[in-house]
GUVEX-854917 format. One record per residue (C-alpha): residue number from 0; chain; z, x, y. Coordinates in steps of 0.02 Angstrom, whole numbers, padded with zeros to 5 digits, always signed. Layout:
{NUM, A, {Z, X, Y}}
...
This chain:
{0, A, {+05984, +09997, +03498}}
{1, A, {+06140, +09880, +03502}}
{2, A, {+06117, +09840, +03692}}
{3, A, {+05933, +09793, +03612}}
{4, A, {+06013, +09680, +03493}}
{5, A, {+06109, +09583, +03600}}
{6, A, {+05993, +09534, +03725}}
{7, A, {+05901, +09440, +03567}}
{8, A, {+06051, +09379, +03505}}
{9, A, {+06092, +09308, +03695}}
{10, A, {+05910, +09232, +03690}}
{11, A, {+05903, +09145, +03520}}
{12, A, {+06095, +09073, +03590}}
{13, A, {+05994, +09015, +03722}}
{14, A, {+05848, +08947, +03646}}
{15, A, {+05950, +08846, +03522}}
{16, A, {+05971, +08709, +03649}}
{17, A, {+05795, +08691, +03689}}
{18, A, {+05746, +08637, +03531}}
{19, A, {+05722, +08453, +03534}}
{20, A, {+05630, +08331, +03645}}
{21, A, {+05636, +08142, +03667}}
{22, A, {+05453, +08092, +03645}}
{23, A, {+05370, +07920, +03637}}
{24, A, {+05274, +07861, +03481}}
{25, A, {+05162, +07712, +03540}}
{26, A, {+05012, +07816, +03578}}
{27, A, {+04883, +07785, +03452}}
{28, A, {+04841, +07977, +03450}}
{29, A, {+05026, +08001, +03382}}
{30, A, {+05007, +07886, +03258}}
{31, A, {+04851, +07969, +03176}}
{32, A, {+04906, +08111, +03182}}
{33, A, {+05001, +08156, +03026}}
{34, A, {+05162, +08118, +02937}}
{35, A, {+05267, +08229, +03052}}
{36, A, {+05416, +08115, +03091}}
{37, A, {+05432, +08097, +02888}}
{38, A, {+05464, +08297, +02855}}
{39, A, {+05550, +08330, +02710}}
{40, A, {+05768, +08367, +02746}}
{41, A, {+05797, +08519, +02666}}
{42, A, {+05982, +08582, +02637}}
{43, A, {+06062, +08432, +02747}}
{44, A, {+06222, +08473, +02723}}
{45, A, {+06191, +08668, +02783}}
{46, A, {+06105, +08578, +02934}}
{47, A, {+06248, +08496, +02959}}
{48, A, {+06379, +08624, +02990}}
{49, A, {+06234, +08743, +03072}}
{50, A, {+06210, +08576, +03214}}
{51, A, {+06392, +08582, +03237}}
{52, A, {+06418, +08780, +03262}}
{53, A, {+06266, +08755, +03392}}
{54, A, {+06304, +08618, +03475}}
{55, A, {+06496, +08712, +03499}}
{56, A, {+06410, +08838, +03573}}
{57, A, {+06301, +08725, +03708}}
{58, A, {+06481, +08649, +03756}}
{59, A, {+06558, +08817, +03760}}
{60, A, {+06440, +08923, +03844}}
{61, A, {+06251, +08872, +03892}}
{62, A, {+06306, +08709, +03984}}
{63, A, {+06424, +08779, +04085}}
{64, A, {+06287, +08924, +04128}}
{65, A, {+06169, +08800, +04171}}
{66, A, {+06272, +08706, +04302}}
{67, A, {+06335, +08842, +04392}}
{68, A, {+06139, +08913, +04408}}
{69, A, {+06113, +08735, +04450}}
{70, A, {+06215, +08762, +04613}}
{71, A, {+06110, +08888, +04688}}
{72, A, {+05993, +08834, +04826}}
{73, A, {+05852, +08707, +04761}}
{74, A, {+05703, +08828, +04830}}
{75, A, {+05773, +08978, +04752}}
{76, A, {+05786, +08861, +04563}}
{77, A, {+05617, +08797, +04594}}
{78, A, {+05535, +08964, +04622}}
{79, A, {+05600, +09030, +04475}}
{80, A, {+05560, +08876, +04359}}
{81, A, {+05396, +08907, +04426}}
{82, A, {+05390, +09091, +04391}}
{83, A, {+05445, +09098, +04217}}
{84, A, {+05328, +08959, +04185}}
{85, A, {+05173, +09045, +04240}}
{86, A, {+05228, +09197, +04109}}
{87, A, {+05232, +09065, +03989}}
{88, A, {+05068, +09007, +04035}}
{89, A, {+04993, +09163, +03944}}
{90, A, {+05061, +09103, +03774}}
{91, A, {+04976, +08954, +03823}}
{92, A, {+04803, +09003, +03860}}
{93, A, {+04810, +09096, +03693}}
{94, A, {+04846, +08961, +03596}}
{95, A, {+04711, +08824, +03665}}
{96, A, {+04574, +08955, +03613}}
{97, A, {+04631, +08961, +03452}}
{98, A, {+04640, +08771, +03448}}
{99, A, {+04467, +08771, +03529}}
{100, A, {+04541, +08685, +03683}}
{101, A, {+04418, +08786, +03805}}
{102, A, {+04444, +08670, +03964}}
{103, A, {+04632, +08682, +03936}}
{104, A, {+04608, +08869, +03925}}
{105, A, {+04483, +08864, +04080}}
{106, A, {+04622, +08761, +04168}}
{107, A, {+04773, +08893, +04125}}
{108, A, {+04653, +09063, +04187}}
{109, A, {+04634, +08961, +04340}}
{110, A, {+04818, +08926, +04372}}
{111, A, {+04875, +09090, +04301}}
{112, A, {+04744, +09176, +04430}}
{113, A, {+04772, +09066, +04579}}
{114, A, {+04982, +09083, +04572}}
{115, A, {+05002, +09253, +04517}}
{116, A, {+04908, +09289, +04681}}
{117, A, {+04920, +09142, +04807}}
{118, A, {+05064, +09102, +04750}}
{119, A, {+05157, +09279, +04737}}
{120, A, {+05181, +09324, +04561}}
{121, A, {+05210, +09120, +04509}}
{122, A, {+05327, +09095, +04641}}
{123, A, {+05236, +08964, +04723}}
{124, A, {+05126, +08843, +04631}}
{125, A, {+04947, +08820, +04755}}
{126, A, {+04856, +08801, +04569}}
{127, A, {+04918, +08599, +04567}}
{128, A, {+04856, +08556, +04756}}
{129, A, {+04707, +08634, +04735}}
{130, A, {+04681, +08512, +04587}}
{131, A, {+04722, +08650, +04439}}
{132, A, {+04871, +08533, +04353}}
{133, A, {+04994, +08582, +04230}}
{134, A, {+04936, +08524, +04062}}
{135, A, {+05076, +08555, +03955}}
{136, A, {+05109, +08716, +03855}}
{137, A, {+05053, +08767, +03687}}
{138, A, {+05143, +08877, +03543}}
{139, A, {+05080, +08951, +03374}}
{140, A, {+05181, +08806, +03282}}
{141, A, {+05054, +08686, +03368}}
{142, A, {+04929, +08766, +03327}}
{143, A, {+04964, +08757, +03156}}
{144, A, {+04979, +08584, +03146}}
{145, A, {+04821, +08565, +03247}}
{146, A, {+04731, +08646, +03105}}
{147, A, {+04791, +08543, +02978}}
{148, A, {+04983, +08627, +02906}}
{149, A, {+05121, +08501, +02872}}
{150, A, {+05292, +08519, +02955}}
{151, A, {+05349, +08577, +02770}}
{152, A, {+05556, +08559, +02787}}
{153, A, {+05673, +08505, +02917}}
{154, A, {+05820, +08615, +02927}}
{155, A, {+05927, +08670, +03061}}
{156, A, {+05939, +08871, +03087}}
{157, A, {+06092, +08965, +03125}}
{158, A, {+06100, +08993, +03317}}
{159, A, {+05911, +08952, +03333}}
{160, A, {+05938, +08767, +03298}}
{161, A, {+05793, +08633, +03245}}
{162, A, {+05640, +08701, +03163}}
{163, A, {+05525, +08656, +03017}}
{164, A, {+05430, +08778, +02892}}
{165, A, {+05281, +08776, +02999}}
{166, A, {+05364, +08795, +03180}}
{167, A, {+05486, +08943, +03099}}
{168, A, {+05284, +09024, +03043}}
{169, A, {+05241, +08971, +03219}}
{170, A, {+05388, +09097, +03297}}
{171, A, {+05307, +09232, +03221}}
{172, A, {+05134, +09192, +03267}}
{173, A, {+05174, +09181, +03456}}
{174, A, {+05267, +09366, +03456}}
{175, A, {+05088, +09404, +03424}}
{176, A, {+04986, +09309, +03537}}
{177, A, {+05103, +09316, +03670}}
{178, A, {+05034, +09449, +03814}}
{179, A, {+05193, +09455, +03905}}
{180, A, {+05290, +09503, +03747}}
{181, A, {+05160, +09657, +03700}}
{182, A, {+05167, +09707, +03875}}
{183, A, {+05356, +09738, +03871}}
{184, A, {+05363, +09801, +03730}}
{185, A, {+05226, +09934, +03696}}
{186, A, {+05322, +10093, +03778}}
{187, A, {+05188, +10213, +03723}}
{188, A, {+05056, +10106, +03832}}
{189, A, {+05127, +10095, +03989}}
{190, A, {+05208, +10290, +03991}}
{191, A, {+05016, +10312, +03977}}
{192, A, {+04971, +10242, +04118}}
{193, A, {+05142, +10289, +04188}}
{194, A, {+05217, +10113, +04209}}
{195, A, {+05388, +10130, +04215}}
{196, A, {+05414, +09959, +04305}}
{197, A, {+05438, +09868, +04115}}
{198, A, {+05512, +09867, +03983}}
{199, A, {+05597, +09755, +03830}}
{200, A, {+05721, +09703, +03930}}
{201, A, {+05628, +09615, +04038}}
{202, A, {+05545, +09495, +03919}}
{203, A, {+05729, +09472, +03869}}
{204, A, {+05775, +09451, +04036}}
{205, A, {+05636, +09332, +04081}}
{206, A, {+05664, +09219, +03909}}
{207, A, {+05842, +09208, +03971}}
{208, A, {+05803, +09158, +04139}}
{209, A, {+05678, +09013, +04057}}
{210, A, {+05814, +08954, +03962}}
{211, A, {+05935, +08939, +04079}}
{212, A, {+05807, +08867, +04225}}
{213, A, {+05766, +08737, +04065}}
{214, A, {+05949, +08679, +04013}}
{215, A, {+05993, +08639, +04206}}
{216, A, {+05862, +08535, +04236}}
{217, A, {+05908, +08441, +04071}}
{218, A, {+06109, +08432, +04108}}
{219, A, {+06095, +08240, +04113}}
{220, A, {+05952, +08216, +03974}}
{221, A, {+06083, +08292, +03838}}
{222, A, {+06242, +08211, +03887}}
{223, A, {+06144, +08057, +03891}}
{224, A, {+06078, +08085, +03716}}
{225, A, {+06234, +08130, +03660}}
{226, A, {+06347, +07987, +03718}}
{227, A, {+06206, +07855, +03655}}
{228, A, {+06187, +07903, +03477}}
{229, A, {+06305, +07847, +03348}}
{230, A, {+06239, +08020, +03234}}
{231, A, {+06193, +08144, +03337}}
{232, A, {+06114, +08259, +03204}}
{233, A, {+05980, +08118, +03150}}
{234, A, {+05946, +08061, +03337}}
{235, A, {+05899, +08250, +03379}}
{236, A, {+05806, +08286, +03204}}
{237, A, {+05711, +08124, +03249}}
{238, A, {+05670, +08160, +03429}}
{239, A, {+05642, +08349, +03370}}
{240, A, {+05509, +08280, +03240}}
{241, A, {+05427, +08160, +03365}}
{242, A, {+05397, +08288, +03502}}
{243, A, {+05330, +08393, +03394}}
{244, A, {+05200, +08254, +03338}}
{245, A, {+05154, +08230, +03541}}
{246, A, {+05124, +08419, +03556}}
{247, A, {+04997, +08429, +03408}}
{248, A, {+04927, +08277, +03499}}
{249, A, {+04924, +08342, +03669}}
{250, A, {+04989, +08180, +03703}}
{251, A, {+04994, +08085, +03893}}
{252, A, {+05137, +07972, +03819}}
{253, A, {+05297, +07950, +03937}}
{254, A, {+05422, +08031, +03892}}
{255, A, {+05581, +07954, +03979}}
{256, A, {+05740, +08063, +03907}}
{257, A, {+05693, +08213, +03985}}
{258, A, {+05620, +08297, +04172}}
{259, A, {+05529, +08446, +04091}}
{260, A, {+05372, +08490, +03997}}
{261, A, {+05470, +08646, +03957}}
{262, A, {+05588, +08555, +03820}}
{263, A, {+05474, +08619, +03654}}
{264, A, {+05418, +08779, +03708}}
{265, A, {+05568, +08884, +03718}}
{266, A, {+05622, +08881, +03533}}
{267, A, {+05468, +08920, +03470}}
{268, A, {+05460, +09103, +03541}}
């Protein structure tokens, strides 16, 4: 039970530092779309100190993780970016049904099919040449919004970093629509059918690996961020906010701070 405990306490230290994105606004989509950059600050000052323990952390521990995984051999990065993200994909498909997003959902069975076969187990990604693109991912805090919830309150979370009342709902909602997560985790299921191949660890293990994959690709993004804002904590609860905003959108904005449609999806599962 306590080995169980700290592999989620390792991935919510982990997903802490994927949970803003640098998003542009000009859109006309994202500017219909609700009052999202104008959510309601809710215990600032708490925020405050909560941003700084987190952002310690990053410094102390994820960054340095991510560059030295950034130093392995560019194939063997890429394959696993591409691997984790076609797990992720499942969350995904779930979550454009319930937004009634049916050729989005068409699009991710297609991918999911064609590179968990073709392209053994997600390694490889034949879905995108044989025109099947990436369309972004989707989480249960979208599809909140999509419906019609308001953000509620900004407030920064101990170790899990940026959220809102609706995205924190929106955690909670994808531990139940996400496939991967019930496959790992039902024991009683797979000694049924005498899988023994997985287990809870390995959604761990694979959230981890996301996380990681994630934060080296965005090395330069942060420290960018970082050294170009004269308050850090309102440049990332603004950016946080307006990514958000593009999400519910489903957006084609460029977005110019960062090199990964990966940046909101990690925090919110």
């Amino acid at each position: 039970m306590l080995r169980k405990y700290i592999h989620i306490l390792t991935i919510a230290l982990f997903m802490q530092i994927t949970a803003v994105n640098a998003g542009s606004t000009d859109n006309e989509s994202l500017k219909n779309s609700g009052s999202e950059t104008a959510a309601d600050e809710c215990f600032e000052s708490a925020s405050r100190v909560m941003f700084k323990i987190n952002h310690g952390l990053d410094k102390a521990i994820f960054e340095p993780v991510a560059k030295g995984y950034r130093a392995l051999p560019v194939p063997i990065r890429k394959g696993t970016g591409n691997a984790v993200d076609n797990l992720r994909s499942l969350l995904t498909l779930s979550n454009n049904v319930l937004q009634g997003e049916f050729e989005r959902a068409g699009n991710n069975v297609a991918r999911f099919a064609i590179n968990s076969t073709v392209g053994i187990l997600g390694i490889f990604d034949p879905a995108t040449k044989l025109g099947f693109e990436d369309q972004g991912k989707e989480d249960f805090g979208q599809t909140l919004g999509k419906w019609g919830a308001d953000s509620g309150c900004y407030f920064v979370l101990p170790i899990l970093g940026p959220t809102t009342t609706r995205d924190v709902i929106g955690l909670v909602g994808n531990t139940f629509l996400d496939p991967v997560y019930h496959i790992t985790h039902n024991s009683e299921v797979n000694a049924g059918i005498g899988n023994t191949n997985y287990s809870e660890h390995n959604y761990y293990y694979y959230r981890g690996t996301s996380a990681v994959d994630f934060r080296a690709k965005n090395i330069e993004s942060f420290d960018s961020i970082e050294e170009n804002s004269i308050d850090l904590y309102a440049s990332l609860k603004s950016l946080y906010l307006q990514n958000r905003k593009q999400k519910i959108a489903n957006s084609t904005s460029a977005v110019e701070t960062q090199n990964d449609s990966d940046w909101e999806e990690i925090d919110s599962n």
